[in-house]
Structure formats: structure tokens, C-alpha cells
mmCIF file of the C-alpha atoms, coordinates in Angstrom:
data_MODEL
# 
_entry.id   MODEL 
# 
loop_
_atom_site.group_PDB 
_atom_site.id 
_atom_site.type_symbol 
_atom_site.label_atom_id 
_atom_site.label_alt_id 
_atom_site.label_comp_id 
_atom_site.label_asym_id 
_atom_site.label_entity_id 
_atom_site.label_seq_id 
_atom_site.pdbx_PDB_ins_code 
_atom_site.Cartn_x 
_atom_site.Cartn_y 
_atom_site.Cartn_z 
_atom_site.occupancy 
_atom_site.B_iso_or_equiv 
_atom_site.pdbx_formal_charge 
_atom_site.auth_seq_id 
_atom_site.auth_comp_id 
_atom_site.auth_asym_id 
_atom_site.auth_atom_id 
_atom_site.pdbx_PDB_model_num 
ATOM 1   C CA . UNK A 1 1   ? -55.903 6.687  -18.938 1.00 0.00 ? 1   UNK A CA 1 
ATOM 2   C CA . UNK A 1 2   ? -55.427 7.897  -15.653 1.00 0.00 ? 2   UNK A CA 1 
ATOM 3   C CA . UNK A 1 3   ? -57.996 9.073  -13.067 1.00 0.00 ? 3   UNK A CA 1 
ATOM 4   C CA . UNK A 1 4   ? -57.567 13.037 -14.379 1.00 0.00 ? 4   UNK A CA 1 
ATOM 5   C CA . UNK A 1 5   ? -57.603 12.127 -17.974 1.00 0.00 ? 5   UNK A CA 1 
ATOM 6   C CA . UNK A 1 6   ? -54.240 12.262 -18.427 1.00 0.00 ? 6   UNK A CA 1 
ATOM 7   C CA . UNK A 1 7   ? -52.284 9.556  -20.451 1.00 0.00 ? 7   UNK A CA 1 
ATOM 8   C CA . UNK A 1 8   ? -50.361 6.892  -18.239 1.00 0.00 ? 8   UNK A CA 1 
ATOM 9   C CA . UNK A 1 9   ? -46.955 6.067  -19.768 1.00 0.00 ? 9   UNK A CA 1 
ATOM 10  C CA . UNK A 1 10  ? -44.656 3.657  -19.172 1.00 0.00 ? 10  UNK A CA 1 
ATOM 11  C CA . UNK A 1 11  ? -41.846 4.388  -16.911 1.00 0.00 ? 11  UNK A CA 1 
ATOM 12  C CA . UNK A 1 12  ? -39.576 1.018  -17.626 1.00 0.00 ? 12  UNK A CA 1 
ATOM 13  C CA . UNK A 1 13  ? -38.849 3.479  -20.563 1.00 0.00 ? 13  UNK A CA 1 
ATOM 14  C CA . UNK A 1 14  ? -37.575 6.740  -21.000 1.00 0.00 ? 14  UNK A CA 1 
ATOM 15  C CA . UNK A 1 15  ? -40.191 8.961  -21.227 1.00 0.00 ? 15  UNK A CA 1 
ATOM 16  C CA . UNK A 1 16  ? -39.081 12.138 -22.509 1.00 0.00 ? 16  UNK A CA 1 
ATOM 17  C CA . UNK A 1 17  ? -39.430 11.716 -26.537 1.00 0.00 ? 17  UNK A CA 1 
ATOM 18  C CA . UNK A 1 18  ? -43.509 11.288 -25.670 1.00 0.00 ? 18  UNK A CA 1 
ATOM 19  C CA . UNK A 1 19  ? -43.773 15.516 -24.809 1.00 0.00 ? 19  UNK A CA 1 
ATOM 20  C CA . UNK A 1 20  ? -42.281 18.583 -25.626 1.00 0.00 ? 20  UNK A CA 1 
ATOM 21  C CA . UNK A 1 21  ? -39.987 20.111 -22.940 1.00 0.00 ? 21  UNK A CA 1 
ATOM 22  C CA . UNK A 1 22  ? -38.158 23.104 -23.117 1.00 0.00 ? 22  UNK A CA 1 
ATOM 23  C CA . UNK A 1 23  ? -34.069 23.288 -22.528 1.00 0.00 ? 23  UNK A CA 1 
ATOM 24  C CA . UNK A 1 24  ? -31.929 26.598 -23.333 1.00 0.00 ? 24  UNK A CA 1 
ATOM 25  C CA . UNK A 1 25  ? -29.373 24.609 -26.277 1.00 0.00 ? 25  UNK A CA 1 
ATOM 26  C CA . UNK A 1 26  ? -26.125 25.346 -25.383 1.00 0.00 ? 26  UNK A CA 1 
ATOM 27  C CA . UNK A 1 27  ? -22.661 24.305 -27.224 1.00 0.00 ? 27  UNK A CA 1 
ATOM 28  C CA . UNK A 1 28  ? -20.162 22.757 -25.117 1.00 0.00 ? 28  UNK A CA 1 
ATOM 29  C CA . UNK A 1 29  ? -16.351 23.184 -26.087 1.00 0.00 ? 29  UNK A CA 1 
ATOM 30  C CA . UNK A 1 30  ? -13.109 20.888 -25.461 1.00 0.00 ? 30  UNK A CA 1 
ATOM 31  C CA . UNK A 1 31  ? -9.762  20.313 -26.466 1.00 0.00 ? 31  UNK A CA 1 
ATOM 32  C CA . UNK A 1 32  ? -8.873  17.354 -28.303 1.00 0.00 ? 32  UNK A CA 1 
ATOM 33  C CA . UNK A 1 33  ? -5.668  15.404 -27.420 1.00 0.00 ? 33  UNK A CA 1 
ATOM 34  C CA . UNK A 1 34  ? -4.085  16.819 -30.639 1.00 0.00 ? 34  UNK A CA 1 
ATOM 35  C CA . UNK A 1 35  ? -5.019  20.267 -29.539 1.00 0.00 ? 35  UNK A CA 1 
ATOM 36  C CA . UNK A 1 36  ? -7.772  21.200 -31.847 1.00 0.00 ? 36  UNK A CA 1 
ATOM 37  C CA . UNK A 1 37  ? -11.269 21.823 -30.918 1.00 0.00 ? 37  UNK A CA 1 
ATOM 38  C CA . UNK A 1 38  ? -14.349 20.006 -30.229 1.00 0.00 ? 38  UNK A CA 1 
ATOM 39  C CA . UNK A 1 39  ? -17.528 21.044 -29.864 1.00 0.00 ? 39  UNK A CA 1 
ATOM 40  C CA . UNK A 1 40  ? -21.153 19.495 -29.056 1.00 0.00 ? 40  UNK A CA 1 
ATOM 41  C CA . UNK A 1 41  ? -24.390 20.546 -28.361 1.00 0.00 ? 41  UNK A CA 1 
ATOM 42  C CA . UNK A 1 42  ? -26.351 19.911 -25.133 1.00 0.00 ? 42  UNK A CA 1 
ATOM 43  C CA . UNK A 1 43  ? -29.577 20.701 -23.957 1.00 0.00 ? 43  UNK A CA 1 
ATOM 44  C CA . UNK A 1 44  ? -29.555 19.223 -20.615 1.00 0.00 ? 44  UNK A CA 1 
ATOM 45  C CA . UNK A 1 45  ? -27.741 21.902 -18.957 1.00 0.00 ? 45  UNK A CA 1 
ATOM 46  C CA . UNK A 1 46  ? -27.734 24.357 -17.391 1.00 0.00 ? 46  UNK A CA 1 
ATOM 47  C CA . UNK A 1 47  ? -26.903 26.753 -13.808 1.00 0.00 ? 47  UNK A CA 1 
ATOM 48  C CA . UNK A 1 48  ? -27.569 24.114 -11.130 1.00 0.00 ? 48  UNK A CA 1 
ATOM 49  C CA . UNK A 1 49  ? -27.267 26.287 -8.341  1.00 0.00 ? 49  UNK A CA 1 
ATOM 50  C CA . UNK A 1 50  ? -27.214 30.049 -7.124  1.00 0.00 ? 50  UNK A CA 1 
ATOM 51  C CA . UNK A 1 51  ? -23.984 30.053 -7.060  1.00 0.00 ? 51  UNK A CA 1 
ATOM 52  C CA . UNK A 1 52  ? -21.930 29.766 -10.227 1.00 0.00 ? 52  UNK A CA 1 
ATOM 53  C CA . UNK A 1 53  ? -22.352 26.157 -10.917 1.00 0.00 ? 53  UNK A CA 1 
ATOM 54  C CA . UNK A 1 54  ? -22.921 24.889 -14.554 1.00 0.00 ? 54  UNK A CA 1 
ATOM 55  C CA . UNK A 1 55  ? -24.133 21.404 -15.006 1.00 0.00 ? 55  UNK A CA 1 
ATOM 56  C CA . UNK A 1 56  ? -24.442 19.487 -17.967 1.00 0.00 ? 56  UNK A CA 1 
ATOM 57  C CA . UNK A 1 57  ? -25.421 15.610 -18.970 1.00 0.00 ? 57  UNK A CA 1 
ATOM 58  C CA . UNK A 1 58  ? -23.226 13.871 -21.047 1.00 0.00 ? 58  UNK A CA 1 
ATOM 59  C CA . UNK A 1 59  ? -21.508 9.987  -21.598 1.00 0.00 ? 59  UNK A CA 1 
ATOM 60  C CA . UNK A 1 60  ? -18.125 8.627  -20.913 1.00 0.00 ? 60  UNK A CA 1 
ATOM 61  C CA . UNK A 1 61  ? -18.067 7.620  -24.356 1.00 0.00 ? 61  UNK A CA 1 
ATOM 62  C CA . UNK A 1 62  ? -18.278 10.678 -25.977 1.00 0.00 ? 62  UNK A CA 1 
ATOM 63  C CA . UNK A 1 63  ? -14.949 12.855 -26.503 1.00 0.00 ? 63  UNK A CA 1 
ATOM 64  C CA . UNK A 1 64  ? -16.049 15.758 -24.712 1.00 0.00 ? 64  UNK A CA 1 
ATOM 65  C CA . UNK A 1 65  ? -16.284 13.976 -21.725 1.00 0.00 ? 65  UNK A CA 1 
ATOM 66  C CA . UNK A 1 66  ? -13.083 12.296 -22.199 1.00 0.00 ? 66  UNK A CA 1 
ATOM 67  C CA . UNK A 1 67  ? -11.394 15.757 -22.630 1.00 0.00 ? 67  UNK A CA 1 
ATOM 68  C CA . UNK A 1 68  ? -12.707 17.496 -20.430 1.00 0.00 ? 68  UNK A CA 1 
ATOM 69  C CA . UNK A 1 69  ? -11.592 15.037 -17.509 1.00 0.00 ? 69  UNK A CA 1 
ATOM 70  C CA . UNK A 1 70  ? -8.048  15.358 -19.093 1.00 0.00 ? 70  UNK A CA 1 
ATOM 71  C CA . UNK A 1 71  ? -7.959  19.049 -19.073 1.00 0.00 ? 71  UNK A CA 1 
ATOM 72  C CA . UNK A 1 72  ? -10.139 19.542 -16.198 1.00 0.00 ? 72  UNK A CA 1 
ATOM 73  C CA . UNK A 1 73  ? -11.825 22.444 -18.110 1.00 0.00 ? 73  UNK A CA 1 
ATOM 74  C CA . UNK A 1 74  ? -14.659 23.435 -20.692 1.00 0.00 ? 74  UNK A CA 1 
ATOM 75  C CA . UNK A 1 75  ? -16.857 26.398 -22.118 1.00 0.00 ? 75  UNK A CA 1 
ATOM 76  C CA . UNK A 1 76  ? -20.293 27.149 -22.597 1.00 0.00 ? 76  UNK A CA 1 
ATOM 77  C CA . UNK A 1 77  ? -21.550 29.166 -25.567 1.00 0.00 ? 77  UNK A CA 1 
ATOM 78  C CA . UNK A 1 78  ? -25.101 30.047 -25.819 1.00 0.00 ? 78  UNK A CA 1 
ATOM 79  C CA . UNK A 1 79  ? -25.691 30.200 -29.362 1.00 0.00 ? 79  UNK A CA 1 
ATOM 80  C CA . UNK A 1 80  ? -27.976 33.093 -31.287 1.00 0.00 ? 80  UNK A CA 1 
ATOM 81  C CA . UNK A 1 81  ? -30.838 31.283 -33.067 1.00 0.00 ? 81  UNK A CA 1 
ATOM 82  C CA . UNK A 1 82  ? -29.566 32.417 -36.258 1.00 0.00 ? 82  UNK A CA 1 
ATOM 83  C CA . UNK A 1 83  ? -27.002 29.517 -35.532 1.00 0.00 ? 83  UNK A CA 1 
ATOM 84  C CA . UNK A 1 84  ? -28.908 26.970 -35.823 1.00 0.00 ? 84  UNK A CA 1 
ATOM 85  C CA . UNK A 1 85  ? -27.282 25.102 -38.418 1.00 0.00 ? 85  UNK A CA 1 
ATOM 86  C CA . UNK A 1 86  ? -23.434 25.750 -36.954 1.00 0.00 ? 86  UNK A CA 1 
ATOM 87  C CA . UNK A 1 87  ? -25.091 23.680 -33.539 1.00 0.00 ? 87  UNK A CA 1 
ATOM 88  C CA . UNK A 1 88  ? -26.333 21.731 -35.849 1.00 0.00 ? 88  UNK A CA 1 
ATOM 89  C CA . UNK A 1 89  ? -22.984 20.926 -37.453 1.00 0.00 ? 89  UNK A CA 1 
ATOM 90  C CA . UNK A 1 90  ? -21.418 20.660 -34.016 1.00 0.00 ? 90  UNK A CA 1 
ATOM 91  C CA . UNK A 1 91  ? -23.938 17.260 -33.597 1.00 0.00 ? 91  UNK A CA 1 
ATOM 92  C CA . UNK A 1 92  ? -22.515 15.300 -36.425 1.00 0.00 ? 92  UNK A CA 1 
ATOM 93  C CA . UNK A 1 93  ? -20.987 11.924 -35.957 1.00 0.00 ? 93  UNK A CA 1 
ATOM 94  C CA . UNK A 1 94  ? -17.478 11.067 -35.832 1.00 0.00 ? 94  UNK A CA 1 
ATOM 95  C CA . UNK A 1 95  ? -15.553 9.334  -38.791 1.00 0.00 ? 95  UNK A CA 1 
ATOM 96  C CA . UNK A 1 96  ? -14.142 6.043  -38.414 1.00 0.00 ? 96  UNK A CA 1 
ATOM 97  C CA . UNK A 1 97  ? -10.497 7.506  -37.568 1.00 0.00 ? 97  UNK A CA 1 
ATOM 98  C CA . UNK A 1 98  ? -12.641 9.292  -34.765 1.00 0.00 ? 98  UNK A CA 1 
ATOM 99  C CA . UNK A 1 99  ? -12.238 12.978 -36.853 1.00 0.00 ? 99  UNK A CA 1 
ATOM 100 C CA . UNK A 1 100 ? -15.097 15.337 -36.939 1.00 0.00 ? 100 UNK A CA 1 
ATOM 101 C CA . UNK A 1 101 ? -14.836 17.257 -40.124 1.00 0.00 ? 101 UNK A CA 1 
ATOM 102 C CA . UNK A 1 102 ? -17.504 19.094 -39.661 1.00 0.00 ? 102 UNK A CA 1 
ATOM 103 C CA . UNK A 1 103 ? -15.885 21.357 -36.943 1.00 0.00 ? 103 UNK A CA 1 
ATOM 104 C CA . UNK A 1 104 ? -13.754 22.790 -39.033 1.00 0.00 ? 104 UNK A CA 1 
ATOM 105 C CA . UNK A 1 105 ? -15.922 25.540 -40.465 1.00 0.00 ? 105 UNK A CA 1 
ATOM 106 C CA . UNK A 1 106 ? -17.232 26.355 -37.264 1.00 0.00 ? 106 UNK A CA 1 
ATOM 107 C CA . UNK A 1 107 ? -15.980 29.639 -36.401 1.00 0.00 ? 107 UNK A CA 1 
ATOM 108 C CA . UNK A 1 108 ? -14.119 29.651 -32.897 1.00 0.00 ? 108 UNK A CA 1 
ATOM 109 C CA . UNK A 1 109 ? -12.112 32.016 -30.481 1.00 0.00 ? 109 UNK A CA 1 
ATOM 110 C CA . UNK A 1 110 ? -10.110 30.624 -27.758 1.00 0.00 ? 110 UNK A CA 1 
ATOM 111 C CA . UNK A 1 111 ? -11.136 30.919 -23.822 1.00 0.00 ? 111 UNK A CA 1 
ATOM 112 C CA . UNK A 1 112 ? -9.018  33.589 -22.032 1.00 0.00 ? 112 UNK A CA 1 
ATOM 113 C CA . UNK A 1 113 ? -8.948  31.894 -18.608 1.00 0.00 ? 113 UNK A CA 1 
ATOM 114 C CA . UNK A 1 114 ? -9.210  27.681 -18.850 1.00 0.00 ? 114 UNK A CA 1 
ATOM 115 C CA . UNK A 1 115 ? -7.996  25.916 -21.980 1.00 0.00 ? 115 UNK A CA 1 
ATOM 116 C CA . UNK A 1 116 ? -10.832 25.446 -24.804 1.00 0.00 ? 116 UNK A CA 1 
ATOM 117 C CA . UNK A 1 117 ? -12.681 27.464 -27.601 1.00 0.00 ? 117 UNK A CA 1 
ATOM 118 C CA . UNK A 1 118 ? -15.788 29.100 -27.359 1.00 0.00 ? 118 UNK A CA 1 
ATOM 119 C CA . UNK A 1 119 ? -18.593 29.385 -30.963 1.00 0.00 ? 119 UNK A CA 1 
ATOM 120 C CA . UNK A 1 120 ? -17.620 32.945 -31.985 1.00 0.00 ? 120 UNK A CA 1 
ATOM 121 C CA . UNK A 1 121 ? -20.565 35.074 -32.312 1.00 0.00 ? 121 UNK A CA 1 
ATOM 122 C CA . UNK A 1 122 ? -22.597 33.308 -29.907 1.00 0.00 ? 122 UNK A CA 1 
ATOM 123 C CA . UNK A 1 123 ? -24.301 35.708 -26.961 1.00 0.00 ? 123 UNK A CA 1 
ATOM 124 C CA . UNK A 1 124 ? -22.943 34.128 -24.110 1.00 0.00 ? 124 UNK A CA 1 
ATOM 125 C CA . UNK A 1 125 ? -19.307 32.776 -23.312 1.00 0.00 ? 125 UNK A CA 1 
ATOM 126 C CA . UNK A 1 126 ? -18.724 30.546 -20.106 1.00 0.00 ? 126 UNK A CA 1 
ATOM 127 C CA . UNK A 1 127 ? -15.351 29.226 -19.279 1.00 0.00 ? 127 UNK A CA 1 
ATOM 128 C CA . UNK A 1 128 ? -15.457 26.688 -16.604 1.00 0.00 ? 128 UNK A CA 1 
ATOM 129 C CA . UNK A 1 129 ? -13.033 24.403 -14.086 1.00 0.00 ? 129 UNK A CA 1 
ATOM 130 C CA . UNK A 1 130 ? -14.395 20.896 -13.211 1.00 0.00 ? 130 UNK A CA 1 
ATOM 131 C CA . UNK A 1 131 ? -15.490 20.969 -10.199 1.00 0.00 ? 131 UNK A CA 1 
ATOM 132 C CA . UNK A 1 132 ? -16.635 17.416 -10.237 1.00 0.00 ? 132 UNK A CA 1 
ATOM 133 C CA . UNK A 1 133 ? -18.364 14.507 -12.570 1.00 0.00 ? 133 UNK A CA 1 
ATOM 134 C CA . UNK A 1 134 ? -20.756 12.462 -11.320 1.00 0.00 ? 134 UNK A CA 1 
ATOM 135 C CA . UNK A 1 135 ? -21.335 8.825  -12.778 1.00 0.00 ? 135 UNK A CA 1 
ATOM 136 C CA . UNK A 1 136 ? -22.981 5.913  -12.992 1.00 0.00 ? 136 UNK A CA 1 
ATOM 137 C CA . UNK A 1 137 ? -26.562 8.195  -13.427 1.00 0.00 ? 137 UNK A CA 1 
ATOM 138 C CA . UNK A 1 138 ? -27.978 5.505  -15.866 1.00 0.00 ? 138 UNK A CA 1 
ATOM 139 C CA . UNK A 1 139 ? -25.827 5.679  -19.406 1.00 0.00 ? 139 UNK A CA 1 
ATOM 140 C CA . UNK A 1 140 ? -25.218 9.277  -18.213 1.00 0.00 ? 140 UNK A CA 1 
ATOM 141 C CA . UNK A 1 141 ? -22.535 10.993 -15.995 1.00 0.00 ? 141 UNK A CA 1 
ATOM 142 C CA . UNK A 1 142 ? -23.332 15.014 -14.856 1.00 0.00 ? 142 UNK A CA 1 
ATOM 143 C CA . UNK A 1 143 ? -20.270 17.032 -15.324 1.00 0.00 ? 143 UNK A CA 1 
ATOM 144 C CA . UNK A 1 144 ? -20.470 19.874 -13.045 1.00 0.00 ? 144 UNK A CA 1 
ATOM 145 C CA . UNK A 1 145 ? -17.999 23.173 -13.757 1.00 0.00 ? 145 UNK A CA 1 
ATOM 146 C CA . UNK A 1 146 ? -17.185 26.136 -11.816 1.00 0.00 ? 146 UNK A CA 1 
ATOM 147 C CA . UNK A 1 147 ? -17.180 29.229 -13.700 1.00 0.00 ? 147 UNK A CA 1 
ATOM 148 C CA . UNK A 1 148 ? -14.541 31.425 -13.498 1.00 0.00 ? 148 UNK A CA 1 
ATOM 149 C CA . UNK A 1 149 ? -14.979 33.557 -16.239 1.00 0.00 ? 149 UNK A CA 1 
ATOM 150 C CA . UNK A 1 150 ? -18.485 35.316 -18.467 1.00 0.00 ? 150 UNK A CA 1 
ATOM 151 C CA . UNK A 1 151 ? -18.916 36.756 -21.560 1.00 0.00 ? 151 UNK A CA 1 
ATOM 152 C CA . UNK A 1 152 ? -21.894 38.421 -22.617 1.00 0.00 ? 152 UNK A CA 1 
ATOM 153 C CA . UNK A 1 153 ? -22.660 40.315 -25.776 1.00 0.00 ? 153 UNK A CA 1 
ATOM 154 C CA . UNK A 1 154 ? -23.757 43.889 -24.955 1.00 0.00 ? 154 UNK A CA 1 
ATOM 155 C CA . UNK A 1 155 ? -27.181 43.667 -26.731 1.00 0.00 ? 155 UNK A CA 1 
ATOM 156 C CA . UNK A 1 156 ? -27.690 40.485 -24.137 1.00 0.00 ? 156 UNK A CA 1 
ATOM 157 C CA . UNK A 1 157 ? -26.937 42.607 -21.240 1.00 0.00 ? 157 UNK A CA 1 
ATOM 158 C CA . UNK A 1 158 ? -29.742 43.253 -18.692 1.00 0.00 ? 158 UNK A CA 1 
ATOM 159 C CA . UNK A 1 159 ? -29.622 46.695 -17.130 1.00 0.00 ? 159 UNK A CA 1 
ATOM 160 C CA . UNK A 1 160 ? -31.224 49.187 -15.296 1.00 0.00 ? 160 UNK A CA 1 
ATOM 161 C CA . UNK A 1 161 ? -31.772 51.944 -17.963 1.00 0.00 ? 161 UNK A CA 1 
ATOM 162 C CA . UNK A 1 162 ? -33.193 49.123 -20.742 1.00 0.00 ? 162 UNK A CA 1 
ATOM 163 C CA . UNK A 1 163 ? -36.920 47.474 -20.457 1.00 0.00 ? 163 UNK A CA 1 
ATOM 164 C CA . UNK A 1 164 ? -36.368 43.515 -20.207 1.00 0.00 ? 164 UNK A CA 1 
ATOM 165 C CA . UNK A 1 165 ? -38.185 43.264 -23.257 1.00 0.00 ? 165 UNK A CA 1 
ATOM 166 C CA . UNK A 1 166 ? -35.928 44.995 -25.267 1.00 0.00 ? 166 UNK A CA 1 
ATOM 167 C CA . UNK A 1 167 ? -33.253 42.626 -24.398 1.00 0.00 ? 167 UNK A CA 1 
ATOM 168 C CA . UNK A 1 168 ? -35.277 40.114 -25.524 1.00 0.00 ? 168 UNK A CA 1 
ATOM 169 C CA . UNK A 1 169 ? -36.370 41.397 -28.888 1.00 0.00 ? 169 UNK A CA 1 
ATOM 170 C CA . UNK A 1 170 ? -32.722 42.667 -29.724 1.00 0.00 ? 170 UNK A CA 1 
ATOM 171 C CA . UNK A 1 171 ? -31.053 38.769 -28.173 1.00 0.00 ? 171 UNK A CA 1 
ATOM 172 C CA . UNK A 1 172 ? -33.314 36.397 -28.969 1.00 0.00 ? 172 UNK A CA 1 
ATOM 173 C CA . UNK A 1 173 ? -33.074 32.812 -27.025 1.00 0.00 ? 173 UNK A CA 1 
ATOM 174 C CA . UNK A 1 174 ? -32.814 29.967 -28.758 1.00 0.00 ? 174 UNK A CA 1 
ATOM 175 C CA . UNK A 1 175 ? -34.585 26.966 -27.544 1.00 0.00 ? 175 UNK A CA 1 
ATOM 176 C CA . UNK A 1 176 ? -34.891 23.083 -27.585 1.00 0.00 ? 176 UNK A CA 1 
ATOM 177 C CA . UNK A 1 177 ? -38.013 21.924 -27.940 1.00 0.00 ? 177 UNK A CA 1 
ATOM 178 C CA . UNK A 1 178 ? -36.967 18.267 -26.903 1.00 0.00 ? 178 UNK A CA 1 
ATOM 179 C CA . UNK A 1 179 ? -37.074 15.923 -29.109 1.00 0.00 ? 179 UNK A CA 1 
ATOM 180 C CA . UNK A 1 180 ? -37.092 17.132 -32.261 1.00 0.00 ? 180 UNK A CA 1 
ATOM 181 C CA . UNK A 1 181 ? -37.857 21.088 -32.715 1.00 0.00 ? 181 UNK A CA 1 
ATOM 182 C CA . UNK A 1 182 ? -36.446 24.654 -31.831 1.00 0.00 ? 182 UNK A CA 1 
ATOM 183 C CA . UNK A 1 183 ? -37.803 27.944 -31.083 1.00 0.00 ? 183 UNK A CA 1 
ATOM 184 C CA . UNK A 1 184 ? -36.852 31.406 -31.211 1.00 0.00 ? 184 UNK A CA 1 
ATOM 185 C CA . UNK A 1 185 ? -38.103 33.234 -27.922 1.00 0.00 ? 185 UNK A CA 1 
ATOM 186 C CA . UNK A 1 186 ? -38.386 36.582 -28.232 1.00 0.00 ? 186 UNK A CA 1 
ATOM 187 C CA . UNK A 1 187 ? -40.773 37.474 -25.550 1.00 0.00 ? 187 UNK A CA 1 
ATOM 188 C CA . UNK A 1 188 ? -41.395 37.118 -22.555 1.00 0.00 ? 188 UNK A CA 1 
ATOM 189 C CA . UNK A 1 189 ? -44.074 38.426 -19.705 1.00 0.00 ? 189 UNK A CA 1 
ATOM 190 C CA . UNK A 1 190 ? -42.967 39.072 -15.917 1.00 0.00 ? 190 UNK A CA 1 
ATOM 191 C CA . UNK A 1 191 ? -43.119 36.487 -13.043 1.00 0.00 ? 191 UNK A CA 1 
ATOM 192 C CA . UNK A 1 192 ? -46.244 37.323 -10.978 1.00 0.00 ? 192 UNK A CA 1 
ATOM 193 C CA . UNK A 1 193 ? -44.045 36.576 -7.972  1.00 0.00 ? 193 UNK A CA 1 
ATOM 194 C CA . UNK A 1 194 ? -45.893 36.405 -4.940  1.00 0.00 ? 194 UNK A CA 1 
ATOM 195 C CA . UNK A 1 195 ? -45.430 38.607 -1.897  1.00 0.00 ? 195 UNK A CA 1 
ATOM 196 C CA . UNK A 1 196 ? -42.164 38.174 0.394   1.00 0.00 ? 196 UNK A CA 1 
ATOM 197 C CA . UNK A 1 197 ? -40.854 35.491 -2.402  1.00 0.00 ? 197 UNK A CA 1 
ATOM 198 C CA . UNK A 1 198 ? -37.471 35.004 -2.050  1.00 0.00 ? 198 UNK A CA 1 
ATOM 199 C CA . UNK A 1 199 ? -34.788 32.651 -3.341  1.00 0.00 ? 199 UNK A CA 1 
# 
């Protein structure tokens, strides 16, 4: 125990399966070499910079990292939490001829602008050029994509003439609760940002 009553833990270790933390689960889409799709879920992702810069972790051993460093491309979809169990789907482990069957009933549209499919249905579409991958960070690499292209579904929009709220209630977020749990956010209060703040 430290000094403010916290709990020490043990940093040899990773540490992140000991407390909940809170990532935006996203589904990340590739093409196979054969042509058909892949999909898998992340939840370390994310915009990594004002600009538009999408960042996700993955592993050289998985396919979508392997395809997307072949086709130097891949989407973002930001599934509704009434998907659940498609994302779900999306996580399930390879067969020993390295198919996925599960993909199959997962309904997909292609990307208009870079080469891979997008979850139909879901509220946001992001197609995205590598811009670079970054290795060697552990186990993990950090793909980073440029987005040249956004989809949103017009209950998800944000504008002027609707309360933020009303977004919210209508497009529900869904959540990772890392490691083991999801949420449904539906609400949300305003920032109190503090005078002069600025990004």
C-alpha cells in the first residue's frame, strides 16, 4: 500500500487487466490475399492527433496487420452497441487452414476510396492510407492511417440546430470497459472548460 492508500502494483507486468479503463471499440477491416474480408476488433485506438490521424495497436502476427502492410490501406467502423455480438464474432480465432468462418455472416459494404470493407450498419465509416507502422513497441506495432474519407450516419451527426444530448440518446456509444465488460453510453454532461482553453 502506497503512501495515499492506493494499491502498489507491479510494473514487471502488464498492468492493465488489474482496473477498468475505458476505450471507444472499434472494428478494423482488411483485405485478405484471396480478396475477401477480414475484420477485428480493437480497442486501443483511436484519433492520435488533431489532424486526421487514426492510430491503432495491433501484432505482426495477426492478419490484419499483415494485410494492411500489403495493401497499404484499412477502415474503421464504429460499431452501434446493438452490435455487440457481430464485434464479437469479428474476435474469433482462426482455423487451422488460417480461415475465419465466422466473418462470413458479418454484414459488409465495400470502402469507396482505399481497398477494404467497412461493418454495414455501424455509425461511423473511416477509410484510411498507411501513413506509417511503428514496431518493435513491446509484442505490439502502432499502425498509424491517414484518413481520406468519413462516413457518418445522420442520427450521429452533431449540428448546430440539435442539443448534443440528443445525439447521444438517438447514437449511442459503445464502449470497452477493458478487460472484460462493455457499456452503452448514452449520456453525457459538458466539459467545464476553463477560461481561454484552447487546443
Amino acid at each position: 500500500m502506497s503512501e495515499t492508500g492506493h494499491v502498489d502494483l507491479d510494473c514487471t507486468v502488464p498492468i492493465w487487466d488489474r482496473f477498468f479503463l475505458v476505450h471507444q471499440l472499434v472494428v478494423v477491416g482488411t483485405v485478405e490475399p484471396d480478396g475477401s474480408p477480414d475484420f477485428a476488433p480493437k480497442h486501443m485506438a483511436g484519433p492520435i492527433a488533431w489532424d486526421n490521424l487514426f492510430g491503432f495497436a495491433c501484432t505482426p502476427h495477426h492478419a490484419t496487420y499483415r494485410n494492411l502492410v500489403r495493401t497499404e490501406a484499412f477502415t474503421v467502423s464504429y460499431p452501434r452497441p446493438d452490435q455487440i455480438v457481430l464485434v464479437s464474432m469479428a474476435a474469433a480465432p482462426r482455423e487451422a487452414d488460417d480461415s475465419k468462418p465466422a466473418l462470413a455472416v458479418l454484414p459488409s459494404i465495400p470502402a469507396k476510396l482505399v481497398e477494404g470493407p467497412l461493418l454495414a450498419d455501424a455509425t461511423l465509416h473511416l477509410e484510411c492510407r498507411l501513413e506509417r507502422v511503428v514496431d518493435d513497441l513491446a509484442a505490439n506495432s502502432l499502425v498509424i492511417g491517414h484518413v481520406v474519407a468519413a462516413h457518418v450516419a445522420p442520427v450521429a451527426l452533431r449540428q448546430l440546430d440539435r442539443e448534443d444530448e440528443a445525439v447521444l440518446a438517438e447514437a449511442p456509444l459503445l464502449a470497452y470497459l477493458q478487460p472484460t465488460r462493455y457499456a452503452a453510453i448514452d449520456a453525457g454532461a459538458s466539459f467545464p472548460f476553463h477560461d481561454g482553453w484552447s487546443r
